[in-house]
RODO-2510 file (C-alpha; in nm, 4 decimals, decimal comma):
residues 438
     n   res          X          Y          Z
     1     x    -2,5911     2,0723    -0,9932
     2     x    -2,4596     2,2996    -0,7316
     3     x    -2,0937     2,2376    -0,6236
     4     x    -1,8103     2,4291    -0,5655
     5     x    -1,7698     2,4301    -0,9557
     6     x    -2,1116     2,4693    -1,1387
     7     x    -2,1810     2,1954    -1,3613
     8     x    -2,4827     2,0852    -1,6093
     9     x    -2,5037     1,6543    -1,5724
    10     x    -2,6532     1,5476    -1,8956
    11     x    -2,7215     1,1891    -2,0819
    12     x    -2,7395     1,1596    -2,4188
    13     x    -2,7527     0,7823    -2,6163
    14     x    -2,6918     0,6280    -2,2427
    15     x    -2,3421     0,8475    -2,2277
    16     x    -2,3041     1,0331    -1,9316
    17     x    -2,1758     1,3992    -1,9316
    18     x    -2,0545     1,6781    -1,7293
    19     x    -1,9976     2,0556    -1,8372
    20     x    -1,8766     2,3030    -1,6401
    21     x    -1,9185     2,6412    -1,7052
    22     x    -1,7954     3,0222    -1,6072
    23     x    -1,9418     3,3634    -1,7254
    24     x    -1,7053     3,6323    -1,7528
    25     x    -1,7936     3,9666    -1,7055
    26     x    -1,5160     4,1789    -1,6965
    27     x    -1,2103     4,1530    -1,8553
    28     x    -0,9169     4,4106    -1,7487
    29     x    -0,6343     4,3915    -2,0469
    30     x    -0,7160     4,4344    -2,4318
    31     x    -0,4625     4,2061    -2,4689
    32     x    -0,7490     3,9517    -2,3211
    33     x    -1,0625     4,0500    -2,4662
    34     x    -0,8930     3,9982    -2,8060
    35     x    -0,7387     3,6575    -2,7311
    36     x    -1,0741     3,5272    -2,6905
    37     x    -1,2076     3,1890    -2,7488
    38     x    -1,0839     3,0822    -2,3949
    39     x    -0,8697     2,8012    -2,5149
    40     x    -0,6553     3,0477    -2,6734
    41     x    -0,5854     3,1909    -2,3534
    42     x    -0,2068     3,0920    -2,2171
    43     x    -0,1361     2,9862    -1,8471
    44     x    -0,0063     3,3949    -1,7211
    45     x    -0,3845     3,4978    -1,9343
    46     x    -0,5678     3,2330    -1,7265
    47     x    -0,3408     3,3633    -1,3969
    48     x    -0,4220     3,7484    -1,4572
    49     x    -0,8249     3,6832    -1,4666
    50     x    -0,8464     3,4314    -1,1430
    51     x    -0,6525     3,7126    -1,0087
    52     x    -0,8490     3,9808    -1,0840
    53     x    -1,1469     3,7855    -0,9565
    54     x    -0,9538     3,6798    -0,6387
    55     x    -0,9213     4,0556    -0,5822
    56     x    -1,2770     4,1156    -0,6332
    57     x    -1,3891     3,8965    -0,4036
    58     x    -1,2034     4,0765    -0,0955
    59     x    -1,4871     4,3649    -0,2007
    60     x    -1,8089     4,1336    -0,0887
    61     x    -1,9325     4,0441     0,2156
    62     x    -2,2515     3,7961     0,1401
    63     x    -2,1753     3,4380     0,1838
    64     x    -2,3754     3,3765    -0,1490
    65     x    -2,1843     3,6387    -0,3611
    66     x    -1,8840     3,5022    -0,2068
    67     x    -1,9629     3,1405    -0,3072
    68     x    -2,0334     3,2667    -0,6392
    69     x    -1,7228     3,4128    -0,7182
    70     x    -1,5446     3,1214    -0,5441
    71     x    -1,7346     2,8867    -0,8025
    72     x    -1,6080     3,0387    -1,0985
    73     x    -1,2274     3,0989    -0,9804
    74     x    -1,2538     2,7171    -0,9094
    75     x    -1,3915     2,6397    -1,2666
    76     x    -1,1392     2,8501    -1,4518
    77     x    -0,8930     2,6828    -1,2772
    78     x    -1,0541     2,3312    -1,3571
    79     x    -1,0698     2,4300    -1,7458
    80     x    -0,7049     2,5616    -1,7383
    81     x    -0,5826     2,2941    -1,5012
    82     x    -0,7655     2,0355    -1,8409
    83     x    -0,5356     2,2172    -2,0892
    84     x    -0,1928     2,2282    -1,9189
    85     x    -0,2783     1,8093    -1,8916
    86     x    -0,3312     1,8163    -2,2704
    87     x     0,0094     1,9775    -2,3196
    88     x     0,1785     1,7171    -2,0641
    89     x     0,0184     1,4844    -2,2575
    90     x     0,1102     1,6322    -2,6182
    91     x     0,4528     1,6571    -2,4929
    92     x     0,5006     1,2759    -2,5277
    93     x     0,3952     1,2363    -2,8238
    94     x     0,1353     0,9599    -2,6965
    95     x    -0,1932     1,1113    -2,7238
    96     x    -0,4133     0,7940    -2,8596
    97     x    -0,2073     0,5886    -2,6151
    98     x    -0,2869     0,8080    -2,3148
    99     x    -0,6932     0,7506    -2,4605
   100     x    -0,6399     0,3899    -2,4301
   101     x    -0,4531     0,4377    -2,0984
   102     x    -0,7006     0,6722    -1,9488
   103     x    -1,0626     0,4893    -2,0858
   104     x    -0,8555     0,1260    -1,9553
   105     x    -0,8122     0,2927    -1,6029
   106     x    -1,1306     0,4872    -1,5733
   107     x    -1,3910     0,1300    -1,6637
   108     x    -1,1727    -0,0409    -1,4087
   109     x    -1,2312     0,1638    -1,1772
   110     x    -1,5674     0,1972    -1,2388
   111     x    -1,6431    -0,1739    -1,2493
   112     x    -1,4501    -0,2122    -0,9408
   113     x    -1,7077     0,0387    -0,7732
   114     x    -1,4048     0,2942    -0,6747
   115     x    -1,5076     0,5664    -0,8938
   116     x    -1,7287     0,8470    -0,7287
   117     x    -1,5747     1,1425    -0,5988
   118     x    -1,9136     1,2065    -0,3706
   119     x    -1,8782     0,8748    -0,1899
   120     x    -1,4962     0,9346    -0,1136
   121     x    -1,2843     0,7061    -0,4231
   122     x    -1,1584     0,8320    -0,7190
   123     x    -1,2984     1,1033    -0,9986
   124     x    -1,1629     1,2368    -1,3242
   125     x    -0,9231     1,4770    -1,2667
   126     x    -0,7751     1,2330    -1,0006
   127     x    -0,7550     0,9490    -1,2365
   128     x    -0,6410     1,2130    -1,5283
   129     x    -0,3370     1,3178    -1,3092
   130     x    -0,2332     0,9412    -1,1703
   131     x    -0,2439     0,8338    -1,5351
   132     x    -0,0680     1,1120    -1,6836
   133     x     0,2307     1,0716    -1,3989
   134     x     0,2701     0,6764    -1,5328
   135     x     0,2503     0,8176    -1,8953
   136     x     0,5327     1,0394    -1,8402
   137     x     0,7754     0,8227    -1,6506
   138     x     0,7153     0,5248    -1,9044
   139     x     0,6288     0,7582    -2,2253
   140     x     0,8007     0,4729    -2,4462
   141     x     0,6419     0,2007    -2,2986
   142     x     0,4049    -0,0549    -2,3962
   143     x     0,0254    -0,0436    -2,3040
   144     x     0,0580    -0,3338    -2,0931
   145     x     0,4117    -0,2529    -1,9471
   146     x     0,1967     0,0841    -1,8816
   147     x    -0,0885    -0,1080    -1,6959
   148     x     0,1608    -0,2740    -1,4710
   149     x     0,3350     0,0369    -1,3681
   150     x    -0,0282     0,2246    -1,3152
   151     x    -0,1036    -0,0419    -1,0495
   152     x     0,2663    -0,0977    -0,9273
   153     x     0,3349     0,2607    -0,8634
   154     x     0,0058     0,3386    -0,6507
   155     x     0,0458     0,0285    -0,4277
   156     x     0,3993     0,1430    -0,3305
   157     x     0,2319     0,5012    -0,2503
   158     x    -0,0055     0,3272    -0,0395
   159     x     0,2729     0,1389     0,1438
   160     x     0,5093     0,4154     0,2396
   161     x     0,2485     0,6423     0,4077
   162     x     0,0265     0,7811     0,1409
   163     x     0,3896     0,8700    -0,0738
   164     x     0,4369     0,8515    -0,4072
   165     x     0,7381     0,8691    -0,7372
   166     x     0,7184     1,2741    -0,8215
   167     x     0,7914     1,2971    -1,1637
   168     x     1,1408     1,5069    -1,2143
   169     x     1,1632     1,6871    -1,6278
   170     x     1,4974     1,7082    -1,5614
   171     x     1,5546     1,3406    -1,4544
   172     x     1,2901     1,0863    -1,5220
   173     x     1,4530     0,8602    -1,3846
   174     x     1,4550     0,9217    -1,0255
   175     x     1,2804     0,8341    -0,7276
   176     x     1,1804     1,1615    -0,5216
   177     x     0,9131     0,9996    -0,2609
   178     x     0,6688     1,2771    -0,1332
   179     x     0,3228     1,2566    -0,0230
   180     x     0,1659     1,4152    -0,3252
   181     x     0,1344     1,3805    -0,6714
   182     x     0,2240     1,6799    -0,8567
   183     x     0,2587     1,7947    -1,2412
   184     x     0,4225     2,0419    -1,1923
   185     x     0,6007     2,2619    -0,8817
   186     x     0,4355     2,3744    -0,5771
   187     x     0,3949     2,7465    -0,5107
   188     x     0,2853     3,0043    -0,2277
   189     x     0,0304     3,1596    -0,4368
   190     x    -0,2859     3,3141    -0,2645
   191     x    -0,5508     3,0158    -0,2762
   192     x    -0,2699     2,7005    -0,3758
   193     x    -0,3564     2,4186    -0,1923
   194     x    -0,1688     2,3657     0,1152
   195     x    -0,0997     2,0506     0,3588
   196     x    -0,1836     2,3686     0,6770
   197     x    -0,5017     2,4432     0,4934
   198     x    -0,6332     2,0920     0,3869
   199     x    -0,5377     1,9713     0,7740
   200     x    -0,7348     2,2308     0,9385
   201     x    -1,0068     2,1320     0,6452
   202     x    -1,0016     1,7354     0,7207
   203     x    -0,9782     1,8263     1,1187
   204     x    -1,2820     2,0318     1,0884
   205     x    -1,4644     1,7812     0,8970
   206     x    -1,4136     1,4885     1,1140
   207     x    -1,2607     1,6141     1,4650
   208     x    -1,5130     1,9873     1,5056
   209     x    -1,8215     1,8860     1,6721
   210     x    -1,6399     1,5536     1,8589
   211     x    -1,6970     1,6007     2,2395
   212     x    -1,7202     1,3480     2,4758
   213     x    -1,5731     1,0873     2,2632
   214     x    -1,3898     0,8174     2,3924
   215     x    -1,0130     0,7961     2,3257
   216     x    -1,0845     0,4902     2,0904
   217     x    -1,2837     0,7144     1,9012
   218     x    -1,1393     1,0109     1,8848
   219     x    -0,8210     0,8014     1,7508
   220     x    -1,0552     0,6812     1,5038
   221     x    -1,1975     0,9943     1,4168
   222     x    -0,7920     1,0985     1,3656
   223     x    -0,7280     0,8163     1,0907
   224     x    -0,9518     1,0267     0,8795
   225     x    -0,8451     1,3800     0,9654
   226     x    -0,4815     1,3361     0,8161
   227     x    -0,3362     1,3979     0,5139
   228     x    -0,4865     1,0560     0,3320
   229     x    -0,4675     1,0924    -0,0440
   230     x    -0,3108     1,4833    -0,2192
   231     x    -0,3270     1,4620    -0,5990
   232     x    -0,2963     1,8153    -0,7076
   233     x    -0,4412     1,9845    -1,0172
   234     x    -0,1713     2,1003    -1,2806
   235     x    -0,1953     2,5432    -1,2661
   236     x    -0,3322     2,8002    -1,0704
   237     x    -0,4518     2,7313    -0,8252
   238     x    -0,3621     2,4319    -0,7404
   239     x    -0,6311     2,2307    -0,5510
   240     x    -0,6275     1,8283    -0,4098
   241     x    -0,8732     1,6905    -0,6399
   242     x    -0,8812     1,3856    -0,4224
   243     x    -0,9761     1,5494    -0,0704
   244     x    -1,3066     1,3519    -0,0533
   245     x    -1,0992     0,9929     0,0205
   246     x    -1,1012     0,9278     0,3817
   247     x    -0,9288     0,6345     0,5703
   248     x    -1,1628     0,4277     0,4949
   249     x    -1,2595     0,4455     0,1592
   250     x    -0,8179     0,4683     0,0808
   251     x    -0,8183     0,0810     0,2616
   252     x    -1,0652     0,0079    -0,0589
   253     x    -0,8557     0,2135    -0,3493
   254     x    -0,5488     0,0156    -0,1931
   255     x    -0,7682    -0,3229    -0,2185
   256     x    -0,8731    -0,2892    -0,5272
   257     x    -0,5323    -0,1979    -0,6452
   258     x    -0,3948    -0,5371    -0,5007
   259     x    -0,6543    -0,7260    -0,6694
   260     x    -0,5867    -0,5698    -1,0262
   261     x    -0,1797    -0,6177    -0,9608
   262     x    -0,2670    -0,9503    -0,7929
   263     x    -0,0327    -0,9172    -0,5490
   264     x    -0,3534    -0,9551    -0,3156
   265     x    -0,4191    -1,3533    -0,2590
   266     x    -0,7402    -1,4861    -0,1582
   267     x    -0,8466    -1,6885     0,1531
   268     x    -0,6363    -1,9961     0,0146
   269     x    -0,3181    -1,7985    -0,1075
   270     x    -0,3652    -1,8848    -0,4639
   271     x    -0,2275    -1,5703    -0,6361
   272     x    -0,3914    -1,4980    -0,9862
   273     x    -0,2301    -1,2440    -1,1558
   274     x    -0,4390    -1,1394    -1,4538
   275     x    -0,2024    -0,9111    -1,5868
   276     x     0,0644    -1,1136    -1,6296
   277     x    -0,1129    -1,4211    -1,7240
   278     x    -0,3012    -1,1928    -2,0343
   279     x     0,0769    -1,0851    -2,1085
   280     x     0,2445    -1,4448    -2,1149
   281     x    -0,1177    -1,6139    -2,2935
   282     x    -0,0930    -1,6722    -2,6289
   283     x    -0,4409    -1,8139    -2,7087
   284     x    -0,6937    -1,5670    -2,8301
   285     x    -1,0159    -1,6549    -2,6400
   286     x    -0,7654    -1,7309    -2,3312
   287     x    -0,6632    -1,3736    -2,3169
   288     x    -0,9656    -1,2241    -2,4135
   289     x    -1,1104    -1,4615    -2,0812
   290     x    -0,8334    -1,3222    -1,8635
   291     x    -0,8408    -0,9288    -1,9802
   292     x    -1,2146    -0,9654    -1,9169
   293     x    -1,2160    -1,1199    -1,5574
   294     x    -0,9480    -0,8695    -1,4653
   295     x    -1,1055    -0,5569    -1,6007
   296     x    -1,4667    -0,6365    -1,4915
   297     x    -1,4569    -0,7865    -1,1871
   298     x    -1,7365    -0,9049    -1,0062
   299     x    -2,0959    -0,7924    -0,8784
   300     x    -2,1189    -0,5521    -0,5942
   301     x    -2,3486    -0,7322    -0,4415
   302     x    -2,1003    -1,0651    -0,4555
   303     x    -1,7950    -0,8697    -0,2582
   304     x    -1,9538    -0,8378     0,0318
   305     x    -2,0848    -1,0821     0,3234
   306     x    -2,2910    -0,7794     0,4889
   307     x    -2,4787    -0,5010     0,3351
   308     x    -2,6909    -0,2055     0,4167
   309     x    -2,9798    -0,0806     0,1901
   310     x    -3,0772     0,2860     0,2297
   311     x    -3,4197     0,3469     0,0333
   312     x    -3,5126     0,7561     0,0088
   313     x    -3,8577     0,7514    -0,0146
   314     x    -4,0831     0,9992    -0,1709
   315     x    -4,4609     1,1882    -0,2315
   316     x    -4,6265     1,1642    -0,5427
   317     x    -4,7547     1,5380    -0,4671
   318     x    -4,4619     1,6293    -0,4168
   319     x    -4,1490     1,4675    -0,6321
   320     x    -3,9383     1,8087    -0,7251
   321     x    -3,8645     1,8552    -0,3752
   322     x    -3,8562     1,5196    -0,2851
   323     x    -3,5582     1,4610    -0,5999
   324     x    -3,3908     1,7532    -0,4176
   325     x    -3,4180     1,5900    -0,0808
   326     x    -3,2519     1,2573    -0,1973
   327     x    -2,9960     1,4330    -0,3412
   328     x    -2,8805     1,5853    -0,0295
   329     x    -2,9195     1,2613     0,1491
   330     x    -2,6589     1,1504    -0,1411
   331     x    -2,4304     1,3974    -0,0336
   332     x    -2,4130     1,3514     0,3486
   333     x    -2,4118     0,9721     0,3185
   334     x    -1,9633     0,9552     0,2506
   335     x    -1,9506     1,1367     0,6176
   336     x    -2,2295     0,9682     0,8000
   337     x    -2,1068     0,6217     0,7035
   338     x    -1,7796     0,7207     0,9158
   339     x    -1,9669     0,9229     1,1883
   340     x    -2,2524     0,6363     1,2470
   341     x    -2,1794     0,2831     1,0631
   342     x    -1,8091     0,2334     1,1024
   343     x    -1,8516     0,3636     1,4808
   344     x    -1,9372    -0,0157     1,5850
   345     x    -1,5916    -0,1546     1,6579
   346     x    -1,6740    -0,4626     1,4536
   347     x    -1,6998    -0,2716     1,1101
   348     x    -1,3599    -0,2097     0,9671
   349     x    -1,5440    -0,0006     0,6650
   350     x    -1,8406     0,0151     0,4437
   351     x    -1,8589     0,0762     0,0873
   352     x    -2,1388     0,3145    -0,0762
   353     x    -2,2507     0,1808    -0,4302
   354     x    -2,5395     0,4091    -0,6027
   355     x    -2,5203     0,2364    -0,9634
   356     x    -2,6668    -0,1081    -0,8485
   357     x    -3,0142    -0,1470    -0,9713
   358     x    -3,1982    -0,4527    -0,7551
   359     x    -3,3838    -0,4713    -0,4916
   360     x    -3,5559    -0,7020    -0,2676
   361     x    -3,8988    -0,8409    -0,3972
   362     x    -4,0336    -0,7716    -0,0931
   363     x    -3,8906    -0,4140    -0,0961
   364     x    -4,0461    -0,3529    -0,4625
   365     x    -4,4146    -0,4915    -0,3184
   366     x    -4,4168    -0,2749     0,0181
   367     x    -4,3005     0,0812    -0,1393
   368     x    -4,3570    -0,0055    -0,5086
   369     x    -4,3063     0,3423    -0,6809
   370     x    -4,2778     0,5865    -0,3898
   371     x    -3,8453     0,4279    -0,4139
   372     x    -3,6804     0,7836    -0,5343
   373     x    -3,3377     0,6938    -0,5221
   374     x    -3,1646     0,3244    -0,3114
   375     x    -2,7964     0,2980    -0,2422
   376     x    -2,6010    -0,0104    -0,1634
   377     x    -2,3484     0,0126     0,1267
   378     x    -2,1338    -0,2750     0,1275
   379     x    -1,9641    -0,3621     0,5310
   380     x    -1,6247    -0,5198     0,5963
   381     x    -1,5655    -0,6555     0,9112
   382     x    -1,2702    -0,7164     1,1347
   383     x    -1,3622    -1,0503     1,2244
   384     x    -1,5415    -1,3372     0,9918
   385     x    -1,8857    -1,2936     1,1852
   386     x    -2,2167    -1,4344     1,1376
   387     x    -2,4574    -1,1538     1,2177
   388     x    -2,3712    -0,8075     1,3193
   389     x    -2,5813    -0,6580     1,5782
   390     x    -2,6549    -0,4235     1,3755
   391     x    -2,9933    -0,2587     1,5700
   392     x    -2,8884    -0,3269     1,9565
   393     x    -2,4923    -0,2734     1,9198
   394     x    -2,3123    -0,1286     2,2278
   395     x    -2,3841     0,1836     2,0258
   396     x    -2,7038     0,1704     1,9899
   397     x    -2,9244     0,1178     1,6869
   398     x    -2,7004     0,2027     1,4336
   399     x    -2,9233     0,2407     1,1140
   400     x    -3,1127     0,4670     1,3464
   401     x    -2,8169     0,6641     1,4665
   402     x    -2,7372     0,7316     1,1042
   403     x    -3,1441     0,8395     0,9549
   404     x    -3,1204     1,0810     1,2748
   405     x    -2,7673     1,2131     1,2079
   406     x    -2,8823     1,3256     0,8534
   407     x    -3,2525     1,4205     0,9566
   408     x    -3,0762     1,6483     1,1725
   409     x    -2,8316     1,8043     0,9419
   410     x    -3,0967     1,8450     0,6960
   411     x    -3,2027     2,2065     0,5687
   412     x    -3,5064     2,3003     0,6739
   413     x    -3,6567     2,3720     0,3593
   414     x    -3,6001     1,9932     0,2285
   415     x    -3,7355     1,8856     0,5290
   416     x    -4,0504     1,9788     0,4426
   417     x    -4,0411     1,7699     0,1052
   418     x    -4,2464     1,4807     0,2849
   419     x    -3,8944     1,2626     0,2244
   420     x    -3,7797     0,9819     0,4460
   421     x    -3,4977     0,7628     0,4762
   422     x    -3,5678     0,3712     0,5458
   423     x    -3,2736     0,1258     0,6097
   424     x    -3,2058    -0,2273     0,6144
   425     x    -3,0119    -0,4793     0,6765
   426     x    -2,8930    -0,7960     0,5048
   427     x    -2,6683    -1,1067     0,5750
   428     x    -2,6432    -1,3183     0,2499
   429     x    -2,5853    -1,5975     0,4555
   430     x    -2,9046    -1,5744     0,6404
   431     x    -3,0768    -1,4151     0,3609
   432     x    -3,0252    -1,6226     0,0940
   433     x    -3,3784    -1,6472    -0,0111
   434     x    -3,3968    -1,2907    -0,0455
   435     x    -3,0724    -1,2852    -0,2757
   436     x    -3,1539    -1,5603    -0,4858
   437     x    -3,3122    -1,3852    -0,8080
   438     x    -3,0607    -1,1380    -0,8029
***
């Protein structure tokens, strides 16, 4: 897979996996050639060869041999960031409890569809650091009592503008509220992560190619060029592994949070928190009932009212290319959703899913096996609306505003896979026939 850091996506018994890796070529010290295996290598080791390779990189000129080197400064740095966490870890003392911690947090999050990096919620190393923050402050606590404070501590961050508890060694204790969440102490080090650097980043994501906009719009468009969610990697250097969450997709983490804490209360204010009621339960299928219900949630396609389907359609002759093709479309679909769905003023957000399975019958009969790859987009509104005009809004056609935004961004080369992009839309209320084998 090609990404800033090169990784090899395997499955093996239905487990998924991802290995990065780094060749390298030239090592300066003896010192370091005969410290090798890598994970014998200390933090200042790991320091001196990004360094060297930082240095190297001033030498080139290509775009690709720059990306190269960039790619494996960013994957040391990933595989050093993994040990210093194993040593915060270590340092409590707690290392089957942070398993239990980390695997309880990660399924949640994954059955609460807010774990994919790509589509803008959380990934590992985010998850990794937020849980290993908790660990520390409560290192002597209970699994539950742990839980609590997981979900407690990220709601307040939420609430006082994107802030958040930064752990102090010297004083566990106190409350330092900043808008980042840190391991360890910032630095000024050539290629650190920066809040100048990641706001020119986020501004040239969302505000660069924005003329003509209307103020509305452009304010919009500003919600999701701030600072919205810095969780930095442990080590050099430091990088926000969460950069991908925009405004949107942060109202969701923060939702979802609520839920799990139950401090959220549905339509009829009945609060129902699962947490406390497995804590305070003492019957055994009872709390197995509640622990359940809390950590699974429900359906994807039961959270929404509205939905968007986007089908990437292939060519038999032609499926390589037409794999590559979807996968691109994958990647562009976090930005696009911002740029062309949530422009209709009704839509407060919508919600990628790629891990639901169904589809329509009627879907299945027209493009039977030519279906590549489908994705789920779940739509909040602002209002409780019947119908959204979803193909004559004041915008336009909007399902055709976003197949044209992507056709347009597309390389050249995929364009020629024979790929397309259909879309659709659904109302369960009106389409309850449609949604009643699922």
């Amino acid at each position: 897979m090609h990404t800033r850091i090169k990784i090899i996506k395997f499955n093996k018994n239905g487990i998924n996996f991802d290995i990065s890796f780094i060749i390298i070529d030239e090592i300066q010290s003896e010192t370091l050639k005969n410290t090798f295996p890598l994970n014998r290598l200390n933090n200042q080791e790991f320091e001196e060869i990004i360094e060297h390779k930082r240095q190297k990189s001033k030498k080139l000129y290509k775009p690709e041999d720059l990306s190269g080197i960039e790619s494996e400064i960013y994957s040391l740095a990933s595989f050093n960031s993994n040990n210093i966490m194993l040593k915060f870890i270590e340092m409590t003392g707690n290392v089957n409890k942070f398993e239990i911690f980390a695997r309880t947090i990660k399924k949640w999050a994954k059955n609460h569809f807010i774990y994919d990096g790509q589509f803008g919620f959380l990934n590992g190393a985010t998850l990794n650091v937020l849980v290993i923050k908790v660990l520390l402050l409560y290192f002597d606590s209970s699994l539950l009592y742990l839980l609590q404070n997981f979900f407690q501590t990220y709601m307040e961050w939420f609430d006082n503008l994107f802030t958040l508890i930064k752990y102090r060694l010297l004083n566990i204790n106190s409350r330092d509220w900043q808008n980042i969440v840190s391991l360890d102490e910032l630095t000024n080090k050539p290629l650190s992560w920066s809040s100048e650097e990641e706001l020119n980043k986020r501004k040239g994501l969302y505000l660069g190619k924005k003329f003509g906009v209307s103020e509305k719009e452009m304010k919009r468009l500003e919600n999701h060029a701030n600072l919205i969610m810095v969780v930095l990697t442990p080590g050099y250097p430091k990088q926000n592994c969460s950069f991908n969450v925009n405004y949107s997709t942060r109202q969701i983490i923060k939702k979802e949070l609520e839920i799990a804490y139950s401090f959220r209360s549905s339509q009829n204010n009945l609060g129902n928190n699962m947490l406390i009621n497995a804590k305070n339960t003492y019957e055994e299928m009872s709390l197995i009932n509640n622990w359940m219900n809390w950590l699974n949630g429900v359906n994807f396609l039961d959270k929404y009212k509205h939905y968007l389907l986007i089908l990437c359609i292939s060519t038999h002759y032609n499926l390589k290319e037409n794999v590559n093709y979807c996968r691109y479309v994958e990647s562009r679909i976090r930005l696009e959703l911002v740029f062309s769905i949530e422009d209709d003023n009704l839509i407060k957000y919508a919600h990628a899913f790629s891990k639901e399975n169904w589809l329509p019958n009627k879907i299945k009969q027209k493009f039977g096996g030519h279906i590549t790859q489908h994705w789920w987009i779940g739509i909040e509104t602002y209002e409780q609306i019947i119908q959204i005009e979803i193909y004559n809004s004041i915008e336009g056609n909007i399902l055709k505003n976003f197949v044209d935004r992507i056709q347009t961004n597309t390389p050249i080369a995929l364009r020629k896979s024979g790929g397309w992009l259909e879309m659709f839309y659904y109302n369960k209320e009106n389409d309850k026939n449609i949604f009643k084998n699922y």
